[in-house]
MARVEXPA-612538 format. One line per 8 residues: their letters; for each residue x, y, z of C-alpha. Coordinates in nm, 2 decimals, always signed. Layout:
BEGIN
a) X/Y/Z ~ ...
END
This chain:
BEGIN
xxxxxxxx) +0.00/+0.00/+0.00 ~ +0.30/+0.23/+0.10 ~ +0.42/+0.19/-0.25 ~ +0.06/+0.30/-0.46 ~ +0.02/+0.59/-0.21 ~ +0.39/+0.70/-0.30 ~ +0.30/+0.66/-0.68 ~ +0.01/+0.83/-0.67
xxxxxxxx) +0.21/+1.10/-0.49 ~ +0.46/+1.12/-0.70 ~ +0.23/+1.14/-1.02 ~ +0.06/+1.40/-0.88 ~ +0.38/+1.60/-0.90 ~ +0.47/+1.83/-1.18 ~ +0.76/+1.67/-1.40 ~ +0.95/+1.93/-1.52
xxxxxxxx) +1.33/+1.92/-1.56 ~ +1.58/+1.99/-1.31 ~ +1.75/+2.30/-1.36 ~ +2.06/+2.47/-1.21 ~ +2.21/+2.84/-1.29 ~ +2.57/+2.88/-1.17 ~ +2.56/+3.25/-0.96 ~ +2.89/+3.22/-0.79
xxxxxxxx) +3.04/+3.54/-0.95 ~ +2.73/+3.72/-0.90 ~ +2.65/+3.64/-0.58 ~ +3.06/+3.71/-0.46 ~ +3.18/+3.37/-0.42 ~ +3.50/+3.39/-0.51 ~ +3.78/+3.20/-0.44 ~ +4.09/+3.08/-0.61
xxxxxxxx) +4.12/+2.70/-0.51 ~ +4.42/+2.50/-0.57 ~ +4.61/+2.18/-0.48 ~ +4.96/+2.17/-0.54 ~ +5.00/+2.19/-0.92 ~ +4.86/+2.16/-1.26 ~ +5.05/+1.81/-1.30 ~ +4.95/+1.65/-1.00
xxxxxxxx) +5.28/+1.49/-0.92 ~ +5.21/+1.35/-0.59 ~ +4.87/+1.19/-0.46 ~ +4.89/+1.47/-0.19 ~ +4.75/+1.71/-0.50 ~ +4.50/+1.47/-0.60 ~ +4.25/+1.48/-0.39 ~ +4.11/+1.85/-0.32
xxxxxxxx) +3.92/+1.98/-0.03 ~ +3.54/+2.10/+0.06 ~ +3.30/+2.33/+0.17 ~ +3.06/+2.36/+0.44 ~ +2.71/+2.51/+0.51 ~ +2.64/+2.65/+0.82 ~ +2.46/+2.96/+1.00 ~ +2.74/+3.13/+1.19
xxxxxxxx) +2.52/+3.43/+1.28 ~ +2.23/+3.28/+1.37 ~ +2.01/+3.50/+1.09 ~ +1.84/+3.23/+0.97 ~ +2.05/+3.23/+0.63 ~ +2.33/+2.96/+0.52 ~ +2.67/+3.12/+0.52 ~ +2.90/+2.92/+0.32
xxxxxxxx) +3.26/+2.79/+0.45 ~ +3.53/+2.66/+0.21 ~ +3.87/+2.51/+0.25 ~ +4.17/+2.53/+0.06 ~ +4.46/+2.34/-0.04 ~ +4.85/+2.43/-0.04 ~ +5.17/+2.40/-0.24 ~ +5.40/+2.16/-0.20
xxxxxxxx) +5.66/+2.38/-0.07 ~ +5.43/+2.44/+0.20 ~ +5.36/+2.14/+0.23 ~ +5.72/+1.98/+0.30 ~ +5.79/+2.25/+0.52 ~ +5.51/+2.18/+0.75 ~ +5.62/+1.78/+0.73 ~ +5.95/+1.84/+0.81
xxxxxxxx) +5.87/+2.04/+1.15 ~ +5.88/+2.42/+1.03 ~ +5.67/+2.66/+1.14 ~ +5.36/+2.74/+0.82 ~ +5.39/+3.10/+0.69 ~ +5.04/+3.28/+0.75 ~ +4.79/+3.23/+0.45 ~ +4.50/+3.44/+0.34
xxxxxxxx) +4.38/+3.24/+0.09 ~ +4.40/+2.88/+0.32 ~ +4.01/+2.93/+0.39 ~ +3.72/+3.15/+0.35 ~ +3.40/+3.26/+0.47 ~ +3.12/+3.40/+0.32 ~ +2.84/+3.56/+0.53 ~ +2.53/+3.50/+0.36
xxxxxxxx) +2.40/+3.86/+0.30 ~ +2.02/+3.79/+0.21 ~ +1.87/+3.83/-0.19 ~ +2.13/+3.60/-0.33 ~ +2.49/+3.79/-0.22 ~ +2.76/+3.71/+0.00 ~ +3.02/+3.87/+0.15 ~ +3.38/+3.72/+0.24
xxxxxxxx) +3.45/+3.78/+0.63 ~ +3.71/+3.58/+0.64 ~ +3.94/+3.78/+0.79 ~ +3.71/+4.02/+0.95 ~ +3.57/+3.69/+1.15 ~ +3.94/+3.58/+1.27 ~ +4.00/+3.25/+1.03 ~ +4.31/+3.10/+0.89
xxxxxxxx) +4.46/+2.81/+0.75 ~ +4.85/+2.82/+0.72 ~ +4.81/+2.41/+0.65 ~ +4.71/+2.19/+0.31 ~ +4.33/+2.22/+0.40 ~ +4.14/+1.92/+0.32 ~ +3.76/+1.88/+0.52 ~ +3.55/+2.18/+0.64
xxxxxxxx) +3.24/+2.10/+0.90 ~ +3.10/+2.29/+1.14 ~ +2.86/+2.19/+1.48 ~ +2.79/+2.35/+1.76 ~ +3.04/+2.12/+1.98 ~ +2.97/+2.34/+2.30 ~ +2.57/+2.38/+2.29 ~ +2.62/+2.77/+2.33
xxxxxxxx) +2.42/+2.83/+2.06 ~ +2.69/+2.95/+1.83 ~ +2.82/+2.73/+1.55 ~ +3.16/+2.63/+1.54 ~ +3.42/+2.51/+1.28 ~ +3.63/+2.24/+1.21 ~ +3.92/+2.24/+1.00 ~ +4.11/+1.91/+0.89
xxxxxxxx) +4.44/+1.91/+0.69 ~ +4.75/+1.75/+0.58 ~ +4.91/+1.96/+0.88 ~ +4.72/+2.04/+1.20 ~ +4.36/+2.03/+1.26 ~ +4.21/+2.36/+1.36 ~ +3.89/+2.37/+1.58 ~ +3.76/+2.75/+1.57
xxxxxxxx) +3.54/+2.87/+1.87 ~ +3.25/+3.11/+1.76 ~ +3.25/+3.33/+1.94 ~ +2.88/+3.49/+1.90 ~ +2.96/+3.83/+1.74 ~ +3.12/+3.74/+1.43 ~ +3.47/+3.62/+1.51 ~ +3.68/+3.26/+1.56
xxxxxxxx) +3.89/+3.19/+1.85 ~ +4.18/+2.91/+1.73 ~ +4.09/+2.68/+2.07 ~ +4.21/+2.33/+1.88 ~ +4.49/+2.32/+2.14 ~ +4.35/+2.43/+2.39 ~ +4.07/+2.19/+2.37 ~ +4.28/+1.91/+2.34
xxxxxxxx) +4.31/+1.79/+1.96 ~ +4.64/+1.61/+1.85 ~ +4.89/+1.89/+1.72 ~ +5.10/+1.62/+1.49 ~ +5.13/+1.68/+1.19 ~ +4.89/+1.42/+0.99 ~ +4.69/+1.35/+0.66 ~ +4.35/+1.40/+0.81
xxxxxxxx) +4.03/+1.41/+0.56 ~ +3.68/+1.41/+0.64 ~ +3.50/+1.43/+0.96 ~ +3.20/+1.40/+1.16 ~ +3.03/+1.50/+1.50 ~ +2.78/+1.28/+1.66 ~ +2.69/+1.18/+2.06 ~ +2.81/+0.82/+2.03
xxxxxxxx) +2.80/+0.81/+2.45 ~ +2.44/+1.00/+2.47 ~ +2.55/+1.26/+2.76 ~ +2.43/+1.56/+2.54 ~ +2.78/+1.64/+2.38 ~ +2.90/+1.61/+2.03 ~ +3.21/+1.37/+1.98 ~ +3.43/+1.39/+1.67
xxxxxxxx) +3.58/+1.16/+1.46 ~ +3.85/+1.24/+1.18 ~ +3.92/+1.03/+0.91 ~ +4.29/+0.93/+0.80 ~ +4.42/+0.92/+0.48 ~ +4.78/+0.79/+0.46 ~ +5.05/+0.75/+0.69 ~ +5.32/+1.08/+0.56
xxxxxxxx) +5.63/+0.85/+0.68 ~ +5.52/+0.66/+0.39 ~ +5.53/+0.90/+0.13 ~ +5.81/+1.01/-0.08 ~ +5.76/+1.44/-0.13 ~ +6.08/+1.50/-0.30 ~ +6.23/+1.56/-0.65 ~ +6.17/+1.43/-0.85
xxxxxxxx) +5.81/+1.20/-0.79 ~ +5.79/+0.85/-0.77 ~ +5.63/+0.77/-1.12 ~ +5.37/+0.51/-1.17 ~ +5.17/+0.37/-1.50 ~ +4.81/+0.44/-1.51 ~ +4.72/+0.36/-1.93 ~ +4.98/+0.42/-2.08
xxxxxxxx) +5.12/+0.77/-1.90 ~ +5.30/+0.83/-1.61 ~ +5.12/+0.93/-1.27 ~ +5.15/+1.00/-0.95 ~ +5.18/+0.68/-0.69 ~ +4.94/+0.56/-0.45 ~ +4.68/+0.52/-0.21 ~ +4.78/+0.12/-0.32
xxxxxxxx) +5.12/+0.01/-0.25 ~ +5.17/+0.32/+0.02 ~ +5.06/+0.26/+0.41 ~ +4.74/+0.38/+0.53 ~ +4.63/+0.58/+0.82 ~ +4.43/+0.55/+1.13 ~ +4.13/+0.78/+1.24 ~ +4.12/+0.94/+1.53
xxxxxxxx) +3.79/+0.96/+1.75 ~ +3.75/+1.27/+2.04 ~ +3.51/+1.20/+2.34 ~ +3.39/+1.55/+2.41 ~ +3.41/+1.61/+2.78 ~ +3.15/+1.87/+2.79 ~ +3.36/+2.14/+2.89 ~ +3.52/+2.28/+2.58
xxxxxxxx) +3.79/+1.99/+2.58 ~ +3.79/+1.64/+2.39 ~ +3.95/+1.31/+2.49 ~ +4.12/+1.09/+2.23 ~ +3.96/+0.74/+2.31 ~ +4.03/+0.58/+1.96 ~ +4.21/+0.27/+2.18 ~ +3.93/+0.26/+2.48
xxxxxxxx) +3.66/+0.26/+2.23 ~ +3.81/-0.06/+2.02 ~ +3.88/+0.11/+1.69 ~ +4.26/+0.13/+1.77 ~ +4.30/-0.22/+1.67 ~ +4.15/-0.17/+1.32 ~ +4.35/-0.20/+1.06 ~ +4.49/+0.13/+0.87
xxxxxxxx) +4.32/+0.22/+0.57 ~ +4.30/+0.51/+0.33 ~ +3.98/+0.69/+0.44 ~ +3.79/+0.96/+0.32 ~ +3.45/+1.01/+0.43 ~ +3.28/+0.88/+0.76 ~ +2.92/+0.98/+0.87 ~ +2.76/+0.93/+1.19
xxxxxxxx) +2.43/+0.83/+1.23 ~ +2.18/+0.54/+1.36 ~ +2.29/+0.20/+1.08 ~ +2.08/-0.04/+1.25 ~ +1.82/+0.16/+1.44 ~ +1.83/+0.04/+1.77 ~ +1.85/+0.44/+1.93 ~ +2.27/+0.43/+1.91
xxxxxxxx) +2.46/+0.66/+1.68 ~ +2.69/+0.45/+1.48 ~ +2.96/+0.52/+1.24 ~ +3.05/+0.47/+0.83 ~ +3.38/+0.54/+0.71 ~ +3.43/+0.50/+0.29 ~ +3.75/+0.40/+0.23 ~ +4.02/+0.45/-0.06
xxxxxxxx) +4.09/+0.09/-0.22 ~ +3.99/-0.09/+0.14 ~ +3.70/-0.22/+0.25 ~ +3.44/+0.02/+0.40 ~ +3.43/+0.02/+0.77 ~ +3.09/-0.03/+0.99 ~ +3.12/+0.08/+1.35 ~ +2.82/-0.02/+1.54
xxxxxxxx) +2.77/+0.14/+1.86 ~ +2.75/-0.15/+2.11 ~ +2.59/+0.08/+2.40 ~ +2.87/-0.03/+2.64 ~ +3.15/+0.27/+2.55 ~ +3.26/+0.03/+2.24 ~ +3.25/+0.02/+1.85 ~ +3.25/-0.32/+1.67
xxxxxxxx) +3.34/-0.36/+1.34 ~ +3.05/-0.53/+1.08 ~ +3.11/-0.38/+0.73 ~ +3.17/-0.74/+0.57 ~ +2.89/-0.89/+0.77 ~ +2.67/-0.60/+0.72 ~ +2.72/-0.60/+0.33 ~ +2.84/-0.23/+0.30
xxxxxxxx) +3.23/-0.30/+0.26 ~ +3.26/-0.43/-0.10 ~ +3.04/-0.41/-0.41 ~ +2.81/-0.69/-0.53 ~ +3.14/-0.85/-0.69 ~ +3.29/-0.89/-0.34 ~ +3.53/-0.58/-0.46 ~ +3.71/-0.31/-0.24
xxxxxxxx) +3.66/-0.03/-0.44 ~ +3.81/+0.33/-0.43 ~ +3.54/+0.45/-0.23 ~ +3.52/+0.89/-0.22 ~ +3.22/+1.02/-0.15 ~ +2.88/+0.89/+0.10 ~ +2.55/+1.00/+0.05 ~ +2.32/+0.88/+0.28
xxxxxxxx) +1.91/+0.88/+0.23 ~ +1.58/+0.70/+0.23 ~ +1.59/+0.68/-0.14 ~ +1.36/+0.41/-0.18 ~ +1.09/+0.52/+0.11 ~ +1.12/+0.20/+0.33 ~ +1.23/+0.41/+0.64 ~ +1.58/+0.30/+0.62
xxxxxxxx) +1.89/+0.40/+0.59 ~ +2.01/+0.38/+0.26 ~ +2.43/+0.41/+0.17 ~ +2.58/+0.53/-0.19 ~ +2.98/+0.56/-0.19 ~ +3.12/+0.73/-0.51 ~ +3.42/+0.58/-0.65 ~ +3.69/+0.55/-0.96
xxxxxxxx) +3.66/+0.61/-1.32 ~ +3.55/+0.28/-1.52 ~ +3.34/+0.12/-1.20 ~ +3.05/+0.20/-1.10 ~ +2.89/+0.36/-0.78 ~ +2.75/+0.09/-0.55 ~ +2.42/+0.14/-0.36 ~ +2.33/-0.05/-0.04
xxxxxxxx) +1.96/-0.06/-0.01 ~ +1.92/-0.20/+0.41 ~ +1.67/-0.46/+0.47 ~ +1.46/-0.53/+0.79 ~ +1.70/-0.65/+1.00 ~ +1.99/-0.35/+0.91 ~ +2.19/-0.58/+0.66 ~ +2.26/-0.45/+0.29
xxxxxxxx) +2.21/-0.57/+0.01 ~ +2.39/-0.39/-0.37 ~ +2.14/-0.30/-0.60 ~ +2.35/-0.03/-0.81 ~ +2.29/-0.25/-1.10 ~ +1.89/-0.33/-1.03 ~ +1.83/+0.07/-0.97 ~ +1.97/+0.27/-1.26
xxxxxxxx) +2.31/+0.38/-1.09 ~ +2.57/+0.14/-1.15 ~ +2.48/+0.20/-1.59 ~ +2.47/+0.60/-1.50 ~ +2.75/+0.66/-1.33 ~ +3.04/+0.42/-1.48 ~ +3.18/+0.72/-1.68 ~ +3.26/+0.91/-1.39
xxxxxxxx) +3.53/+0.92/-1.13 ~ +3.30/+1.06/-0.83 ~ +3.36/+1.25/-0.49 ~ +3.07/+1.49/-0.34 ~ +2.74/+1.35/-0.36 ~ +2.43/+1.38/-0.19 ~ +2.06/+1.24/-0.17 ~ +1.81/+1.61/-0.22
xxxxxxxx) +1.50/+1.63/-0.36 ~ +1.57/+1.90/-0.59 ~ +1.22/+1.92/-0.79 ~ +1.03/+1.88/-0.42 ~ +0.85/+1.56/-0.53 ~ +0.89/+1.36/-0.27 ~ +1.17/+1.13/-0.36 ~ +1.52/+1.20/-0.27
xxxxxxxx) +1.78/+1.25/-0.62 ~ +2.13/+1.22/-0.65 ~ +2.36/+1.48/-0.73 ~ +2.76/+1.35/-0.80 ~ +3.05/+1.58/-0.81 ~ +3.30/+1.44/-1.05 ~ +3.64/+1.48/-1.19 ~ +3.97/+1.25/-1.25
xxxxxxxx) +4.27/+1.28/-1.08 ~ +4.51/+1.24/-1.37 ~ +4.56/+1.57/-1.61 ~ +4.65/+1.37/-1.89 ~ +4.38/+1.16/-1.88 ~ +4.08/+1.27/-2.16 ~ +3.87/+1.26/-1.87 ~ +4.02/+1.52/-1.66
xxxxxxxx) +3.73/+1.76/-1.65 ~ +3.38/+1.60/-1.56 ~ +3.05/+1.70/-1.52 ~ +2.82/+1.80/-1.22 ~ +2.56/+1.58/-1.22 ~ +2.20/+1.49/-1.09 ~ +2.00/+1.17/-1.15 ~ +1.70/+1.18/-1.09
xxxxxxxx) +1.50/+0.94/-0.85 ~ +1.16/+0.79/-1.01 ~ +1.02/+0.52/-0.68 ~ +1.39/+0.42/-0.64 ~ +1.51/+0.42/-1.02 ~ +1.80/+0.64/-1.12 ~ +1.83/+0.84/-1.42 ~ +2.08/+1.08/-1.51
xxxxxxxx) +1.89/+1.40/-1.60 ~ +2.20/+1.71/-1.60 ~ +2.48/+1.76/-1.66 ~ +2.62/+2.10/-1.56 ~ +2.82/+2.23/-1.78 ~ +2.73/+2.04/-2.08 ~ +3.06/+2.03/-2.19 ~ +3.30/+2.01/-1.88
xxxxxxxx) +3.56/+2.21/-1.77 ~ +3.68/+2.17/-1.46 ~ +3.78/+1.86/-1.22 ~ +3.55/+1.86/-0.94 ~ +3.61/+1.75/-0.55 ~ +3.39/+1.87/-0.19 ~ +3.05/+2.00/-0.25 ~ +2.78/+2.06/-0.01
xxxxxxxx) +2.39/+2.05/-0.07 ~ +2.19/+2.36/+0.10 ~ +1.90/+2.58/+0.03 ~ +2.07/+2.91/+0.06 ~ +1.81/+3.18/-0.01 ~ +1.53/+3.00/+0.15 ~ +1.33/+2.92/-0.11 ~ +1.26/+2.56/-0.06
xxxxxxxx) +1.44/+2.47/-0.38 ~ +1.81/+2.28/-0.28 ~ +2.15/+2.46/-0.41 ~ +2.52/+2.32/-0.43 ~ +2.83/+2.46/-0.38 ~ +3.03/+2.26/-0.57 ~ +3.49/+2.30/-0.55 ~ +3.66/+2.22/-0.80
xxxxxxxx) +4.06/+2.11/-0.85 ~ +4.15/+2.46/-0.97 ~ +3.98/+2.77/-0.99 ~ +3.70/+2.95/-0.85 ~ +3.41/+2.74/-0.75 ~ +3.03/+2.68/-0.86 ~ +2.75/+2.83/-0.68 ~ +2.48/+2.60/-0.82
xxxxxxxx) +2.14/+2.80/-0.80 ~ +1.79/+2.58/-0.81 ~ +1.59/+2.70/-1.08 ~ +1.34/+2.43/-1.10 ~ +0.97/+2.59/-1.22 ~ +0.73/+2.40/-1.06 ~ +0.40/+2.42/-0.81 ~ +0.54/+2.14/-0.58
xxxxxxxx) +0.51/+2.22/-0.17 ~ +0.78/+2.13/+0.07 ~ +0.92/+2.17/+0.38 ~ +1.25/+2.23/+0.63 ~ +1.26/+2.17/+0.92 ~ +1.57/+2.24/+1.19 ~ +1.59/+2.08/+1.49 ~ +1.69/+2.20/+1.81
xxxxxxxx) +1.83/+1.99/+2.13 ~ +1.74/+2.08/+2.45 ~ +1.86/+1.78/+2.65 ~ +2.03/+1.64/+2.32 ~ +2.31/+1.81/+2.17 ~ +2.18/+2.11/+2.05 ~ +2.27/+2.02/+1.67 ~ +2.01/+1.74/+1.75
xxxxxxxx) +2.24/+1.51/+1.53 ~ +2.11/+1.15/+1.58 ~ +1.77/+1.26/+1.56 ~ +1.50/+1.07/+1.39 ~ +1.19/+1.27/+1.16 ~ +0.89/+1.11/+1.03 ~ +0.69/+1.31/+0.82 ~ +0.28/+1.18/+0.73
xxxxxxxx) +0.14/+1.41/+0.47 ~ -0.17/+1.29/+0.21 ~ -0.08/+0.97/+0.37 ~ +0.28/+0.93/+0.23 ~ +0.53/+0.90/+0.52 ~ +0.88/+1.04/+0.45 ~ +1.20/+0.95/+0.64 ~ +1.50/+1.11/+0.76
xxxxxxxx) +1.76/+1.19/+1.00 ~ +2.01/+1.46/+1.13 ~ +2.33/+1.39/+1.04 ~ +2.71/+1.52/+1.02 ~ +2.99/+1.45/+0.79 ~ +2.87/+1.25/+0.45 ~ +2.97/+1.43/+0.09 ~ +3.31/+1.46/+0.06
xxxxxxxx) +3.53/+1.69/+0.28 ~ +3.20/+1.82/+0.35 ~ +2.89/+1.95/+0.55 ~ +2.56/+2.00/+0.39 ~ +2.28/+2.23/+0.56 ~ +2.21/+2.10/+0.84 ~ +1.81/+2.12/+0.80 ~ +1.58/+1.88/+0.70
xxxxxxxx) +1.42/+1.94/+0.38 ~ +1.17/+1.73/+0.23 ~ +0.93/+1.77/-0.06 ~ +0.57/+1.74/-0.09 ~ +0.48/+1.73/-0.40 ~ +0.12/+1.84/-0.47 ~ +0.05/+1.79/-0.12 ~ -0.07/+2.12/+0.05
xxxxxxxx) -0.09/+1.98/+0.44 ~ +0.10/+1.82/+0.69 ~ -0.08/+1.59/+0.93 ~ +0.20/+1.53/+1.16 ~ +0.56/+1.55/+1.24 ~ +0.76/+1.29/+1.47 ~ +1.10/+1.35/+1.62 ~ +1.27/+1.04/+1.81
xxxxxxxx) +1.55/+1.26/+2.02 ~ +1.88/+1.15/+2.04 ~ +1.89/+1.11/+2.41 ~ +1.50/+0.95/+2.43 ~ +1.15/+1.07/+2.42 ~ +0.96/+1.10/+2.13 ~ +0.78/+1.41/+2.02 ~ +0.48/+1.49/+1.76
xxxxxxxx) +0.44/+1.77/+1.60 ~ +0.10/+1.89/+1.42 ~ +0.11/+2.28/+1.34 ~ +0.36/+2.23/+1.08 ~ +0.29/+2.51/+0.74 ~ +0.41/+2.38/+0.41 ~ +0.66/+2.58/+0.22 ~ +0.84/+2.72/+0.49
xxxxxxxx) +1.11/+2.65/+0.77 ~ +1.00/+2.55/+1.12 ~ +1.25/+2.53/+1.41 ~ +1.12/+2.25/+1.64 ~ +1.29/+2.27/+1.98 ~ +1.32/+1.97/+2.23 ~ +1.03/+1.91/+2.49 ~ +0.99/+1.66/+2.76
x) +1.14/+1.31/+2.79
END
């Protein structure tokens, strides 16, 4: 029955195409992104960084945060123990002005990044209200205090991150303990003993050229994970916790959020030519490791593949918790669709996605309903790594989600011309339709404006802890409208490098009423919500136990 009402839903919907204007230059986004140089020598220049949205302000409007990478003079500098020179181009922010223009603050609001900037994210990790930022890089990690009238106080030593110097990637916040505080994970790339940065680069064949060398063949690293001690300060229990013992890997992007549904954040990480990792939380302090048992570490061939990217959705409208990795050029991107008892099975091939996307090398994605019908799409940031290789420069790209079939349906631009990397999904000027900021390799980035024409409702919602960390990451929404129910939950890190808005957006189609809302809090209690307007953004604050 679930299925007709959600067909009926969706045919009620107006089908008109998916459309996207890039605005960057006019709306002041500009910044001049690089990673190492044009030839990409080393791996280290390979990979790019991302971008983050986030309301530092508090004006109800998404400011935009991105990160930028080095050179690789810098870069050895900073390996061999010397002290990075001062950078004003190493990150940027741009406060959200209202009407479709940004200003950049960056240096106004206090931020820098002397290191090789790789993931940006940003959480309120102290529940004061304020939104803080995270900063991860080959270097030092940098955890920036907001301090509630525009500026960033460096506190990363201060509250007690690791100042080694390491090849840190993505992260993500989430209360795996349940005391109300948001702990932090950091992924971990590759182990810098193990790679060779001088003159001239080790040389490997990729078909027929020369490239750079690596991940394969070169030692992986080992993430790190912070138990926040609710005073400003973290704790690195990696060891206590049981993930000490995992084996090193090449990781990218890990996501917290509830894998088996049993009320107990867990913990993803999508890793570089290794199996994926599973943490499941086991309630007693300690992770175990289930990706092989759980089906989300190799592709339906029983491959490791070289995993970028997680998007993470109720594509199909089962009220699970569905798992897309991006990966290498000539593969294909697998999707885990969970079944009843939290185990995956790989249904790229059966949906659409593994015959759309095995011309792309993908990082960024993201599940959004971008035409507000009521099914969550795909969007794919792509580019390859090698310059030489004809497929260098690659497209944005959406497919399009008909009742859990994919079908590509853009391509921005048409014909490509840039290498793409980090990208984060977020309705910046409010109107219900979802943007992208999308980063490329080189050059300045994409500010992808929703121009979809179209009479479909919808509607955000942003979630607000009271008991639970004020992010309300680990939360649980059900949304019952014209007796469809929609499925989602807040959640940090996912994309790649990158945080998306933080609000839950979900479209309606032709469906003009809600009939209820129903939050499951992180820390307990269920709450339901009824006086909830369509095409607009509701803040729904935690009551009760």
């Amino acid at each position: 029955m679930r299925y007709l009402l959600l067909a009926l839903f969706a045919a009620t919907a107006t089908p008109d195409l998916i459309q996207f204007t890039d605005v960057a230059t006019s709306a002041g986004i500009r910044a001049e992104m690089r990673c190492g140089g044009p030839e990409k020598k080393w791996i280290t220049e390979a990979n790019g960084s991302g971008a983050a949205w986030l309301d530092y302000d508090n004006d109800g409007l998404m400011d935009l945060l991105i990160v930028n990478g080095s050179s690789m003079d810098q870069l050895r500098k900073v390996v061999a123990g010397g002290v990075p020179e001062p950078s004003r181009t190493g990150v940027y922010l741009f406060h959200n002005l209202g009407h479709g223009k940004f200003e950049d603050v960056t240096q106004r609001a206090g931020l820098t990044n002397p290191y090789w900037g790789t993931g940006a994210n940003a959480v309120d990790y102290n529940n004061d209200g304020f939104t803080d930022i995270l900063i991860t890089n080959i270097g030092v990690d940098l955890l920036y205090k907001n301090n509630g009238d525009g500026t960033f106080t460096d506190v990363s030593a201060a509250a007690g991150l690791s100042r080694n110097v390491e090849w840190h990637t993505g992260s993500a916040f989430g209360d795996f303990d349940g005391d109300g505080f948001l702990d932090l994970y950091i992924a971990s790339y590759m182990d810098l003993r193990a790679l060779s940065l001088k003159e001239p680069a080790p040389v490997c064949p990729y078909m027929g050229f020369d490239a750079f060398c690596g991940p394969i063949g070169l030692k992986g690293g080992r993430g790190v994970l912070y138990r926040n001690n609710g005073n400003g300060t973290f704790t690195d229990v990696t060891k206590k916790v049981g993930l000490g013992d995992v084996r090193t890997a090449h990781s990218f992007t890990p996501v917290f959020d509830d894998f088996n549904h049993d009320g107990k954040i867990d913990l993803f990480v999508a890793n570089d030519s290794d199996p994926n990792f599973l943490f499941i939380n086991q309630g007693d302090g300690t992770f175990k490791e289930v990706g092989l048992e759980r089906g989300v570490a190799m592709n339906a061939d029983g491959r490791a593949q070289s995993n970028m990217g997680v998007a993470i959705g109720d594509f199909d409208h089962r009220g699970r918790i569905g798992v897309l990795t991006t990966t290498f050029f000539h593969d294909y991107f697998p999707l885990f669709q969970q079944d009843a008892g939290g185990f995956y099975d790989e249904v790229a091939a059966s949906s659409g996605v593994a015959s759309a996307t095995k011309d792309y090398l993908g990082w960024a994605c993201g599940f959004a309903d971008f035409d507000n019908d009521g099914q969550k799409d795909l969007w794919l940031a792509n580019g390859h790594v090698y310059p030489l290789s004809k497929n260098f420069n690659q497209p944005f790209t959406v497919l399009r989600n008909q009742g859990g079939q994919f079908k590509s349906v853009l391509q921005y631009p048409s014909t490509p011309n840039n290498s793409y990397r980090g990208g984060c999904a977020g309705d910046f000027d409010n109107d219900g339709r979802i943007d992208v900021a999308v980063i490329p390799i080189a050059g300045n980035p994409l500010l992808l404006h929703n121009e979809t024409v179209n009479t479909n409702s919808w509607v955000g919602l942003q979630l607000r802890g009271t008991k639970s960390n004020r992010d309300a990451i680990g939360a649980s929404v059900q949304i019952s409208a014209c007796s469809v129910t929609q499925f989602d939950t807040v959640r940090n890190g996912g994309s790649y490098l990158s945080r998306n808005d933080p609000r839950l957006h979900f479209g309606l189609g032709a469906c003009k009423k809600i009939d209820r809302v129903t939050v499951k809090w992180p820390r307990g209690g269920t709450q339901v919500v009824t006086d909830v307007p369509v095409n607009a953004y509701r803040v729904i604050e935690e009551t009760g136990r």
